[in-house]
C-alpha positions as CSV (number, residue, x, y, z in Angstrom):
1,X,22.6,-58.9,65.0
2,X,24.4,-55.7,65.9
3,X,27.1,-54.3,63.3
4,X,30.0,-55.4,65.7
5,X,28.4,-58.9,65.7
6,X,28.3,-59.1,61.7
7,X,31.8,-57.8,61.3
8,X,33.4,-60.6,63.6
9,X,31.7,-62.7,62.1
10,X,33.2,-61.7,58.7
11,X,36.6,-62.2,59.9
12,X,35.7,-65.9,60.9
13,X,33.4,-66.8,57.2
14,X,35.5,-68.2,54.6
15,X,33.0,-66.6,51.9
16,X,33.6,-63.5,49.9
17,X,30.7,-62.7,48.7
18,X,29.4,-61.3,52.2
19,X,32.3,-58.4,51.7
20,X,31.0,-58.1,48.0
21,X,27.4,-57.7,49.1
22,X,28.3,-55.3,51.3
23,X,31.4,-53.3,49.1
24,X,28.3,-52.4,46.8
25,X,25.2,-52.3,48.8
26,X,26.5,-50.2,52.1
27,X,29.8,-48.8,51.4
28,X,29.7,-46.6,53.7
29,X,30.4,-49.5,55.9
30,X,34.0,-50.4,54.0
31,X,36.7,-48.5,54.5
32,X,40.6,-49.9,53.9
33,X,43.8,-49.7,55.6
34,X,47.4,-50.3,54.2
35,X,48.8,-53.7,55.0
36,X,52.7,-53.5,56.9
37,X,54.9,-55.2,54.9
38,X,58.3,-54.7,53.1
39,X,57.2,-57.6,50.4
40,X,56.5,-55.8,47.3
41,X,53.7,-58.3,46.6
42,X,51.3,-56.3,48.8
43,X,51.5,-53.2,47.3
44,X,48.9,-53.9,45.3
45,X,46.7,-54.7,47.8
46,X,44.7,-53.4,50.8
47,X,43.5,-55.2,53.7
48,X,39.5,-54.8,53.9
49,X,38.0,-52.9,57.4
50,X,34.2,-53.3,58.0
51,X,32.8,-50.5,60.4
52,X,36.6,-49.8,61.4
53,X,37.0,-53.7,62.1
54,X,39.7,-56.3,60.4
55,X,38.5,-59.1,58.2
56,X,40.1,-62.0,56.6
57,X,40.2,-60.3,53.2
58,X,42.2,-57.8,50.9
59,X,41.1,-55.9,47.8
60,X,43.1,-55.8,44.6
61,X,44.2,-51.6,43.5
62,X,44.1,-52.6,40.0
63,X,40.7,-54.5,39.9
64,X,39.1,-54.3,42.8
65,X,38.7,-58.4,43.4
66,X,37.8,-59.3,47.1
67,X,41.1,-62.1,47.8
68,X,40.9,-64.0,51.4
69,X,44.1,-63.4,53.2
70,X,45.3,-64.9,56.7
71,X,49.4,-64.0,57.4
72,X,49.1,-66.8,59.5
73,X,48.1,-69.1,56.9
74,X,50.7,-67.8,54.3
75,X,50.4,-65.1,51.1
76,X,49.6,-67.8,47.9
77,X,46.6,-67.0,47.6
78,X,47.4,-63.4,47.3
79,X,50.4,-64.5,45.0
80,X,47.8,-66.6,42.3
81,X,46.1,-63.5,41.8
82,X,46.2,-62.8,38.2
83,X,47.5,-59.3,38.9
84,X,50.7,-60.3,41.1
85,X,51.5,-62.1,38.0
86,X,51.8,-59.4,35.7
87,X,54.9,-58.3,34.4
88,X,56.6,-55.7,37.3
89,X,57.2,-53.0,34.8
90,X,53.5,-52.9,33.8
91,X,52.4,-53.4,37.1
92,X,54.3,-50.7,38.3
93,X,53.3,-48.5,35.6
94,X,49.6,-49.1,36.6
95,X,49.7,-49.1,40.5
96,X,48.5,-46.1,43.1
97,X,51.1,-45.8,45.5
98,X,50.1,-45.7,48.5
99,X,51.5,-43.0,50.6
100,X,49.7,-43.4,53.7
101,X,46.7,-44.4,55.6
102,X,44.1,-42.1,54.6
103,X,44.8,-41.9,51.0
104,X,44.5,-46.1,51.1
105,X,40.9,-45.9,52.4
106,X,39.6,-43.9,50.0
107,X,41.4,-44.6,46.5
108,X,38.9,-47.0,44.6
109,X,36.9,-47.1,41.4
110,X,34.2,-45.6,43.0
111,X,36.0,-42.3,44.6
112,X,34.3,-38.7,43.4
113,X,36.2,-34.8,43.5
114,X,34.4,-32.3,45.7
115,X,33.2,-29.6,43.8
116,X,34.2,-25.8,44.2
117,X,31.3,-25.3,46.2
118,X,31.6,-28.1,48.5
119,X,34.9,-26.9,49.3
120,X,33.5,-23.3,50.0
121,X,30.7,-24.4,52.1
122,X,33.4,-27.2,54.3
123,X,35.6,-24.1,54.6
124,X,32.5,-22.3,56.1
125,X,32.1,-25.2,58.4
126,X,35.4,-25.5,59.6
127,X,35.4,-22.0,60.5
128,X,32.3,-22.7,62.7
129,X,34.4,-26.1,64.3
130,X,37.2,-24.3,65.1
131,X,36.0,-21.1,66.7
132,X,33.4,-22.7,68.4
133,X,35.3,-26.0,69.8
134,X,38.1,-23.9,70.9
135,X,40.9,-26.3,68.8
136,X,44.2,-25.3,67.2
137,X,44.3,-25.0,63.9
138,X,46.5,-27.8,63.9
139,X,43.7,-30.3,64.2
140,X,43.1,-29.7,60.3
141,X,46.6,-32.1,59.9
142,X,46.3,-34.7,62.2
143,X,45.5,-37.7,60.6
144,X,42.9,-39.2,63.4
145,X,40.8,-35.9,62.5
146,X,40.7,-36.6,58.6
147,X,40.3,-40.5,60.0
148,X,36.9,-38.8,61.3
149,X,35.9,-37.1,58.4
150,X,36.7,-39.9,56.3
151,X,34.8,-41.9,58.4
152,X,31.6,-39.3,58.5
153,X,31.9,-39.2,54.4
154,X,31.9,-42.9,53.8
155,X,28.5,-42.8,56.3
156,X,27.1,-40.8,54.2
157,X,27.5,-41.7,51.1
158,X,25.2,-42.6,48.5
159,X,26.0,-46.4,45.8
160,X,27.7,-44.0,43.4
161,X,30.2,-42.8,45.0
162,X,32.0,-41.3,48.1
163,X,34.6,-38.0,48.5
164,X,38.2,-37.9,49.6
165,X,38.9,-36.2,53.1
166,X,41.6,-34.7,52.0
167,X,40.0,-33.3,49.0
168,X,37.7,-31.2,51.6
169,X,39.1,-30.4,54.7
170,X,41.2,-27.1,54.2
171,X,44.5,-26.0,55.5
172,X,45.1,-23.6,58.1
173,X,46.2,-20.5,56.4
174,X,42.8,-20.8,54.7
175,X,40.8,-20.9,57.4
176,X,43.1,-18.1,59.6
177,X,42.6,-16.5,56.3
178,X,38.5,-16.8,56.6
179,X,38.7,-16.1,60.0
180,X,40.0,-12.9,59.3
181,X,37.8,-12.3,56.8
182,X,34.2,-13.0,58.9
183,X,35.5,-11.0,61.7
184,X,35.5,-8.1,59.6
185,X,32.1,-8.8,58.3
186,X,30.9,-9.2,61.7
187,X,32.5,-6.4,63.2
188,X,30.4,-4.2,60.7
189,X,27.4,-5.9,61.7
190,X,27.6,-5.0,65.2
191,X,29.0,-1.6,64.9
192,X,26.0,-1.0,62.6
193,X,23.1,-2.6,65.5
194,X,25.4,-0.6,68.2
195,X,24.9,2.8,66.0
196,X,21.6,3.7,66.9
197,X,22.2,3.0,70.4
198,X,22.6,6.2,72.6
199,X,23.3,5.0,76.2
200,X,24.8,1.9,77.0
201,X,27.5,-0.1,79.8
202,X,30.8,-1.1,79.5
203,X,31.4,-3.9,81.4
204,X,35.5,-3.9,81.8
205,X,37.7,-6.1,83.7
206,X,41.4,-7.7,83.4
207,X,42.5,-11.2,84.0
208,X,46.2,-13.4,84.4
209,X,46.1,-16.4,82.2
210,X,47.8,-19.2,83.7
211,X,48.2,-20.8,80.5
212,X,49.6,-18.4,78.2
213,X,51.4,-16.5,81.3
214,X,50.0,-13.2,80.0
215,X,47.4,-10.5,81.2
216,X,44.3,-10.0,79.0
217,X,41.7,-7.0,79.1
218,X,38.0,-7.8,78.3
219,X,35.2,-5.3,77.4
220,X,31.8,-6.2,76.7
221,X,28.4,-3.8,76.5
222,X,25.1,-3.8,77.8
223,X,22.1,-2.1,75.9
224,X,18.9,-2.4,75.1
225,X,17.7,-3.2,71.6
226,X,14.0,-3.3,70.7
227,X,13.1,-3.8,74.2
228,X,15.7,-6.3,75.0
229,X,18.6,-6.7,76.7
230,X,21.9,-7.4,74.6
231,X,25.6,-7.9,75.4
232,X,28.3,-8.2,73.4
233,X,31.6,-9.0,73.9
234,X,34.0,-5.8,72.2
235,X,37.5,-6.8,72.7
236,X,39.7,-9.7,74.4
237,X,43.1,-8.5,73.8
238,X,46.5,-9.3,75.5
239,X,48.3,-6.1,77.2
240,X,51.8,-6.1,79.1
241,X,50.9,-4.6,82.6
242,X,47.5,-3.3,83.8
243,X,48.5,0.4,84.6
244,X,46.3,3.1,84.4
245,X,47.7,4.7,81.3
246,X,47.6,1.6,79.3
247,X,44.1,0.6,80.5
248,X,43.2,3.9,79.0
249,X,44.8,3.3,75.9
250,X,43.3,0.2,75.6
251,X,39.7,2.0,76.4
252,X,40.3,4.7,74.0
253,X,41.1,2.7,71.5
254,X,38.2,0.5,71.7
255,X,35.7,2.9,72.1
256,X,36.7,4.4,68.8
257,X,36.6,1.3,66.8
258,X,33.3,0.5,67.9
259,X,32.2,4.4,67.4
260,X,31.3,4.8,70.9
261,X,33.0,8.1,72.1
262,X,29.8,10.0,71.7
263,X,27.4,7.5,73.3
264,X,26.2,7.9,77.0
265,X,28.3,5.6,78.8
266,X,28.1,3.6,82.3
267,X,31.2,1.6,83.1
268,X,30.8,-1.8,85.4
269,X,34.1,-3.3,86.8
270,X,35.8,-3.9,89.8
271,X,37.4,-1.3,92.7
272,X,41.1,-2.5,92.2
273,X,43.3,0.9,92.3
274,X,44.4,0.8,88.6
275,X,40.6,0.6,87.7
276,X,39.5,3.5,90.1
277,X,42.1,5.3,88.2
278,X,41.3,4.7,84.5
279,X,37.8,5.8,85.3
280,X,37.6,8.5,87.8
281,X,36.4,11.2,85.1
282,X,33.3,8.5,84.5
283,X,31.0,7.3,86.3
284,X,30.9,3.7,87.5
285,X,30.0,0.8,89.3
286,X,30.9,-1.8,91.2
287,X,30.6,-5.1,90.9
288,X,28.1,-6.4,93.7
289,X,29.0,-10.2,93.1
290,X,32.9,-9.2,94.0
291,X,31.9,-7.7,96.4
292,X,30.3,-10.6,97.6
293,X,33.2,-12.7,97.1
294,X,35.5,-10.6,99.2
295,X,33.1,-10.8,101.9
296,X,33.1,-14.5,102.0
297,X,37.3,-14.7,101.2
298,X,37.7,-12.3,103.9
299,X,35.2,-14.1,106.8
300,X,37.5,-17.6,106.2
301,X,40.5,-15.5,106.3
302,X,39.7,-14.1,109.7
303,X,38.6,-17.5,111.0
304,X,41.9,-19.0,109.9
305,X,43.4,-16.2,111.9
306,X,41.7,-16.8,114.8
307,X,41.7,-20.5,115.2
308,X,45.6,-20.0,116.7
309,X,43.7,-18.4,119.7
310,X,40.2,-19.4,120.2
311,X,39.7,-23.2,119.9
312,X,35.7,-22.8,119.1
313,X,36.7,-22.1,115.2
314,X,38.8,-25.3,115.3
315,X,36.4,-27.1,114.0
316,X,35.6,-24.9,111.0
317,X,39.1,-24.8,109.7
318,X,39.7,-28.3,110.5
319,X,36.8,-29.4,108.1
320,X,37.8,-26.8,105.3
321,X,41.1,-28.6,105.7
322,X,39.9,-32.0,105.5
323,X,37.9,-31.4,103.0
324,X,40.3,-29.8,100.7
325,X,42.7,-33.1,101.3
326,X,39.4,-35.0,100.7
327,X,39.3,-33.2,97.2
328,X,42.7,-33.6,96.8
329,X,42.9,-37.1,96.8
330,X,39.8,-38.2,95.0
331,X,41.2,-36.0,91.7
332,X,44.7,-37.5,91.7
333,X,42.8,-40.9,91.7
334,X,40.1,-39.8,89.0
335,X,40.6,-42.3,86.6
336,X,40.6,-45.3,89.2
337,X,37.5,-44.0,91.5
338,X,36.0,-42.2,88.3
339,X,34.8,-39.5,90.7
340,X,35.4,-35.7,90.1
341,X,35.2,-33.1,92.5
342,X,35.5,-29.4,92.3
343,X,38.6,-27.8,93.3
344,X,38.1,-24.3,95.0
345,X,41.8,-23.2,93.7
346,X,40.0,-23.6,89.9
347,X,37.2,-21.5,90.4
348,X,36.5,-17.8,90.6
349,X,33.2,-17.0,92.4
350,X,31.8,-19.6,95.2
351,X,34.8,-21.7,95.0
352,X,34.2,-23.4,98.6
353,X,30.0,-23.8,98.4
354,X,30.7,-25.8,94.8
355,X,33.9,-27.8,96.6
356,X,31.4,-28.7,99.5
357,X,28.4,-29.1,97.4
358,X,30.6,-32.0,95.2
359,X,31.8,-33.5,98.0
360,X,27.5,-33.7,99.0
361,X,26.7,-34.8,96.4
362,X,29.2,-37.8,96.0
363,X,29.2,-38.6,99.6
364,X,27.1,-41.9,99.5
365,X,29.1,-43.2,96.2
366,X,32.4,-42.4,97.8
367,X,31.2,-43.8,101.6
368,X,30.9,-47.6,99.4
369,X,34.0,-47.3,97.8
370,X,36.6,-50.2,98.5
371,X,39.7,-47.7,99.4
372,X,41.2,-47.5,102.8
373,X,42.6,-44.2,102.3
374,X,39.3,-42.3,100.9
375,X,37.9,-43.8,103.6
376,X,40.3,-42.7,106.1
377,X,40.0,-39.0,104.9
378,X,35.8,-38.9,105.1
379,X,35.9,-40.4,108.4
380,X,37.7,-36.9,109.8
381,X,34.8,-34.7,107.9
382,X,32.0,-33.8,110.1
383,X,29.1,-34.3,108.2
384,X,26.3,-32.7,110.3
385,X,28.8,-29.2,110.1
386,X,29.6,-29.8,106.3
387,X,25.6,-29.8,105.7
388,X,25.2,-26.6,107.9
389,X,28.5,-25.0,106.2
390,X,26.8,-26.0,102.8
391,X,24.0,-24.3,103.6
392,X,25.1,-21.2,104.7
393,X,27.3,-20.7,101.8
394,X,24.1,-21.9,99.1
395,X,22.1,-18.9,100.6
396,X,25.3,-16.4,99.2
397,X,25.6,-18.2,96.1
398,X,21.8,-18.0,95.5
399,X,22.0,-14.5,96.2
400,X,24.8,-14.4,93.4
401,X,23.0,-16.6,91.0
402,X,19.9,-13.2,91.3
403,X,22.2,-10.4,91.2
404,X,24.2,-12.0,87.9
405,X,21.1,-12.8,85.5
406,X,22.6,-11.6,81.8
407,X,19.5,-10.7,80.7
408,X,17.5,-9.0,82.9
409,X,17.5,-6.3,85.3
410,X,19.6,-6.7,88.3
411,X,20.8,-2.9,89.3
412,X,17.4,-2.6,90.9
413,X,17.8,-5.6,93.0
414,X,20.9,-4.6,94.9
415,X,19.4,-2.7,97.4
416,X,16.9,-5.5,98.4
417,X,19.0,-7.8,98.0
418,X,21.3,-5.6,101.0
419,X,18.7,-6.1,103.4
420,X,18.0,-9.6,102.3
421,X,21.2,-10.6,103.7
422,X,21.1,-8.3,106.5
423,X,17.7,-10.1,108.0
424,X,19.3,-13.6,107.1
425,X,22.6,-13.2,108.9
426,X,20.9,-11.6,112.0
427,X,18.7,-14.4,111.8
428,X,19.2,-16.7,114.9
429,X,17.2,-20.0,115.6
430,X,17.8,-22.3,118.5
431,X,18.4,-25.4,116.4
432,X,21.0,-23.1,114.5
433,X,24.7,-24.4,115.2
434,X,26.9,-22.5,117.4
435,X,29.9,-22.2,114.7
436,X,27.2,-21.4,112.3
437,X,26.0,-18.0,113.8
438,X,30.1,-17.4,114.3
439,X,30.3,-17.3,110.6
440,X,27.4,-15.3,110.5
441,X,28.5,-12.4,112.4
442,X,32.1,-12.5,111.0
443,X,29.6,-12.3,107.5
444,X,28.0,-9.3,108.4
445,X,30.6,-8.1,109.6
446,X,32.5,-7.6,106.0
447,X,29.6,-7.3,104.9
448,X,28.8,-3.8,105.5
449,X,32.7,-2.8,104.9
450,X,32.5,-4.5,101.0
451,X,29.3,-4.2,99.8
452,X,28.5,-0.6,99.2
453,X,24.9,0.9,98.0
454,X,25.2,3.9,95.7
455,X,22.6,6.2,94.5
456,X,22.1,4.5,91.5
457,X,21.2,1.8,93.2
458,X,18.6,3.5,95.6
459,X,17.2,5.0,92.1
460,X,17.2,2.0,90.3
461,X,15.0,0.6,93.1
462,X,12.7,3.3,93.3
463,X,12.3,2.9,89.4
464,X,11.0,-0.6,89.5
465,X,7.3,-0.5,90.0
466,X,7.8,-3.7,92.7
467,X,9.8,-1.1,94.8
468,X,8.7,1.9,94.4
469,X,7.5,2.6,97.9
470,X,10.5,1.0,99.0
471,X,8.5,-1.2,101.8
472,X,11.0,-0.2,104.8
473,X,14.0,-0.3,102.9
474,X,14.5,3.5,103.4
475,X,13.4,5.9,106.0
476,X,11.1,8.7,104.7
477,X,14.2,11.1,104.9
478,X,16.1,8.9,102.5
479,X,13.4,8.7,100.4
480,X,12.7,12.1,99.7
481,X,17.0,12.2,99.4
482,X,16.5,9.7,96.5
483,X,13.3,11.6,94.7
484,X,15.5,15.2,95.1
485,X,18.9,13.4,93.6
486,X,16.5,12.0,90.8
487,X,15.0,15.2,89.7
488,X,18.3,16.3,89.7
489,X,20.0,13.7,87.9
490,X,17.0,13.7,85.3
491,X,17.5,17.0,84.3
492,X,22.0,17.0,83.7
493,X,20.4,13.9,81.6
494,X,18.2,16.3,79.5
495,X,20.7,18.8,79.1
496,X,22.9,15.6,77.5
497,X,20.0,14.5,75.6
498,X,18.5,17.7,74.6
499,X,20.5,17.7,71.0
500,X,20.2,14.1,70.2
501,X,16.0,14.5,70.5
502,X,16.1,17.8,68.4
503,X,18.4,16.3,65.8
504,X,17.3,12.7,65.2
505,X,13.3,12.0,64.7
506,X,13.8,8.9,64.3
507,X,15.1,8.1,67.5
508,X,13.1,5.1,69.8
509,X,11.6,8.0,72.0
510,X,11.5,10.6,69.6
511,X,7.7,9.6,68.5
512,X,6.6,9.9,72.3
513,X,8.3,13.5,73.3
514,X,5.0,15.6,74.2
515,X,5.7,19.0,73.3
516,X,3.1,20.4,76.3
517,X,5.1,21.3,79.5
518,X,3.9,20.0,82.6
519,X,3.6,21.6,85.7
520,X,3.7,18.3,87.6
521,X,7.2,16.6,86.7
522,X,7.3,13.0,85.7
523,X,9.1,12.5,88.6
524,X,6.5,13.5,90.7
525,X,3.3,12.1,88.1
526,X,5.2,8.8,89.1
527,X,5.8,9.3,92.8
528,X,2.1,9.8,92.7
529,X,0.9,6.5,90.4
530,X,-0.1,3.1,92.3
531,X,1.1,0.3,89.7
532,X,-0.9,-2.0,89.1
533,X,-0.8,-6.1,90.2
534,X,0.3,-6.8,86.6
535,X,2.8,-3.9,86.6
536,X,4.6,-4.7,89.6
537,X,4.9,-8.4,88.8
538,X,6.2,-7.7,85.3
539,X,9.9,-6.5,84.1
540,X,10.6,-3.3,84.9
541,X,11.9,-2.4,81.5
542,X,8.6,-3.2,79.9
543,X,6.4,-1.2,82.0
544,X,9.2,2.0,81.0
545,X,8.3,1.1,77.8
546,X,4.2,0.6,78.0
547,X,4.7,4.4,79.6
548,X,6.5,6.1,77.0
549,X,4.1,8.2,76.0
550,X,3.1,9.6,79.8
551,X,6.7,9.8,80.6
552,X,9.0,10.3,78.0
553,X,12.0,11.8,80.0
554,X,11.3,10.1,82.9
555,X,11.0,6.6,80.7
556,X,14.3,6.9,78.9
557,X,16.6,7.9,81.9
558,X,15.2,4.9,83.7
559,X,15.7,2.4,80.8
560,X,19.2,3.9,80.9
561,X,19.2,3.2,84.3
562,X,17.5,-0.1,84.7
563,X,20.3,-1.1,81.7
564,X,23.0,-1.5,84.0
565,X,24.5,-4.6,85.0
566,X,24.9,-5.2,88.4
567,X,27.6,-7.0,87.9
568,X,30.4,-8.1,85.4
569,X,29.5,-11.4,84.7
570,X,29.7,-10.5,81.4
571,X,33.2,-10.5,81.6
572,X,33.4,-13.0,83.9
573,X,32.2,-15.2,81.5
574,X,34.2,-14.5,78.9
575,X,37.3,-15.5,81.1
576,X,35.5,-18.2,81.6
577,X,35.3,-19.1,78.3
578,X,39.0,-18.6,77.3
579,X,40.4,-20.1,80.7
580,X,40.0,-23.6,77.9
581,X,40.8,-21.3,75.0
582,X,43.9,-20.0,75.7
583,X,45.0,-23.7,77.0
584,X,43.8,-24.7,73.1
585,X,45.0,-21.5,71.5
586,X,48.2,-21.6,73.1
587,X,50.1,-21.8,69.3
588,X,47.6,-19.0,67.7
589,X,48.6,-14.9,68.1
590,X,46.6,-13.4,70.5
591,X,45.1,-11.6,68.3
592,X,43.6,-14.6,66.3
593,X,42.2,-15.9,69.3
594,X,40.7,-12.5,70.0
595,X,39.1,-13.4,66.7
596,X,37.8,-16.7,67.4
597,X,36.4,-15.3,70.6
598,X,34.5,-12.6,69.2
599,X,32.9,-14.7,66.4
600,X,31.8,-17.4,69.1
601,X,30.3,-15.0,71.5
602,X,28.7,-12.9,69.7
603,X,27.7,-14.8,66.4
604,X,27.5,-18.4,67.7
605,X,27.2,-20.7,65.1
């Protein structure tokens, strides 16, 4: 017999020594609630809950005596209680009052104070709930949350005795207070791993917030940390407008905290004109999965443009248009169908692949639904061009899903992953769909206008062992382009370096600097090496590292290199992230919740 089971059945049994047996052998079971009434009579008693169920009984304040009471069936046996019958002014004098709920359930005999040090470590703990969970503060007053904890106690208490809620759970300027307090302690920690660090990226990007109605600047870094990639987030702050000059500000100010102004810097963002601007004296990057994005935006904008005057993309945008209605429908009705699909108007990157792929994936369950008008709205869908729409557009995402891995090299796969997409949208079967190769060449088209190769990238490709030959990725002009802008590179990156080497011994490299001169430059010792199987299946930042010692320069510039992030999923991320925060947040200062978003992303609890 389940606990459910025994407690009805309590509330049915005439004997009280069942709530007895249980009151002292499992009394983390019990727990009391006040009893509604204006006659004074009850207020010295409290009606008896067994796992969060009524009974038929009520406990005395004064002595704890288990009394059977039914309103239905009167008060006198709550009235012959020895205890009712005492004089009111001693009674009085000798009562609890009960003030509400939660002090009711827990003031008994039996009822222990927390110590100093269990309010020290539940302080701790809170911290962790809230900045993790992404809750107001507010939570810590609401009485269903202490009901909780109150609950979680009794569980877990021992014969002897069980805790107050109240007695434990803090209030809020304590724990804004701690808050405060283990963001400075953190922020020393990572300014103090991010020390010793001599090139890094800034991955930087700005977001609206439809919640809070305010713009909001992230900045996270990249680096590499005993032969690992690590990101961090930096700040998450609220600004007034995205101009240049305060961007800068912002940047500046930032870069300070954190002691970065001296470090070698590569900067990740988008190509919007207020972010070309802030960073024109640096040098950065793009990022590839935008790029991506505006490809796909831009092909459905220009087959929504054409559809007025060639009828073979009517079928395209009529599906994208049912399908969206389809959506549409099945979300206002989540509750009653208990179906959720993805909405392309709530998401940043692949928003019509994942509307398309939920709509796949709950096809058969919505097909056997009893509703006339769901079933009105999937009979206009095609489903064989949905399928083929789904995927071409899980190909893109795929290559999205490669390009945006956090912690691995990905700069080195962008210009692979350029041809990759070239071969697949030239691509042209006989079984292919008609409307499918039309999206296709409108693809490729945008395609070559968004997503641009740099350099970098070319070098970043040559530097991974995999690549090195570039297997028809580059002419042999472009080739010897890329080894000539290498050398080149390599040596501005000495001239930056030259002081840090001479200076600090014990630097990563520093142990590995030959001090013979080569004739041969490493450049050239590596356009010359043939990797091995194992070398060219492994990460690229580990063989830099296995070949220190042969290439010191050569090694750090293209750990440097290989460090960048292709894209600013980093940031992405962390938009992510406080999309829910700033809806839960939305009664904390900004700068609190900059707070709590820094402790959970970079010290997760």
């Amino acid at each position: 017999m389940d606990l459910a089971q025994q407690s009805r059945k309590l509330k049915r049994s005439d004997d009280k020594n069942d709530i007895k047996n249980i009151k002292n052998e499992e009394p983390y079971r019990v727990s009391y609630s006040k009893i509604m009434s204006s006659d004074k009579t009850y207020q010295n008693f409290r009606r008896v809950l067994v796992d969060e169920l009524n009974t038929e009984y009520v406990e005395c304040i004064k002595c704890g005596s288990i009394v059977r009471y039914v309103p239905r069936e009167g008060n006198s046996s709550v009235r012959r209680h020895g205890c009712v019958n005492t004089p009111n002014s001693k009674r009085e004098s000798t009562v609890t009052p009960i003030s509400n709920t939660i002090t009711t359930m827990v003031e008994s005999s039996y009822v222990k104070k927390p110590t100093k040090q269990n309010k020290s470590l539940c302080i701790e703990k809170f911290v962790d709930f809230l900045t993790s969970s992404n809750n107001e503060f507010d939570i810590l007053r609401d009485d269903s949350f202490i009901r909780l904890v109150q609950y979680l106690l009794n569980l877990g208490a021992s014969i002897n005795g069980t805790i107050n809620a109240k007695e434990l759970v803090p209030d809020v300027k304590t724990i804004s207070n701690k808050i405060d307090e283990r963001y400075e302690e953190r922020l020393i920690i990572l300014k103090s791993i991010l020390k010793p660090i001599k090139t890094a990226s800034i991955v930087f990007d700005h977001w609206n917030s439809r919640y809070f109605n305010k713009k909001f600047i992230g900045i996270s870094i990249r680096y590499l940390y005993d032969g690992e990639m690590q990101s961090n987030l930096l700040w998450f702050k609220v600004i007034s407008d995205v101009k240049s000059t305060s961007i800068i500000g912002i940047f500046e100010k930032c870069l300070k905290r954190f002691e970065l102004q001296n470090k070698d810097l590569n900067v990740v963002t988008n190509n919007t004109k207020n972010i070309i601007c802030t960073f024109k004296k640096v040098e950065w990057f793009n990022c590839s999965a935008d790029q991506l994005q505006k490809v796909i935006n831009d092909m459905f904008v220009l087959i929504q443009n054409e559809f007025n005057t060639q009828s073979k993309y009517e079928d395209i945008v009529n599906l994208i248009s049912n399908v969206r209605s389809l959506v549409t429908y099945v979300n206002g009705k989540k509750k009653k169908l208990q179906i959720d699909l993805k909405d392309e108007n709530e998401l940043r990157f692949d928003s019509k692949f994942f509307m398309i792929d939920s709509v796949l994936k709950k096809w058969k369950q919505m097909n056997e639904m009893d509703d006339y008008k769901l079933k009105d709205l999937i009979s206009k869908i095609d489903y064989g061009l949905l399928k083929s729409i789904h995927e071409f557009l899980e190909f893109t995402y795929n290559i999205r899903l490669m390009i945006c891995e956090k912690d691995k090299c990905t700069i080195n796969l962008i210009l692979p992953t350029y041809q990759r997409i070239v071969d697949y949208m030239r691509d042209e079967s006989d079984e292919e769909d008609i409307r499918i190769r039309v999206m296709k060449c409108y693809y490729l088209k945008f395609f070559k206008d968004h997503f641009k190769i740099t350099e970098i990238h070319k070098i970043a490709t040559f530097l991974t062992p995999m690549f090195k030959d570039f297997h028809e990725l580059l002419n042999e002009d472009d080739k010897l382009s890329v080894h000539a802008d290498l050398e080149k590179r390599l040596s501005n990156f000495e001239q930056l370096e030259e002081e840090i080497f001479e200076s600090e011994k014990d630097d990563f490299f520093a142990s590995f600097i030959s001090t013979k001169v080569s004739k041969i430059s490493e450049v050239e010792q590596y356009i010359n090496y043939t990797p091995t199987i194992d070398e060219t299946s492994c990460s690229p930042i580990k063989f830099w590292i296995n070949h220190q010692s042969s290439w010191p320069k050569l090694s750090k510039y293209a750990l440097s290199i290989l460090s960048i992030p292709a894209t600013s999923i980093l940031i992405e991320d962390i938009f992510l992230h406080c999309n829910s925060s700033t809806t839960n947040f939305s009664n904390i200062r900004p700068q609190k919740a900059n707070k709590c978003t820094f402790l959970k992303l970079n010290f997760p609890s």
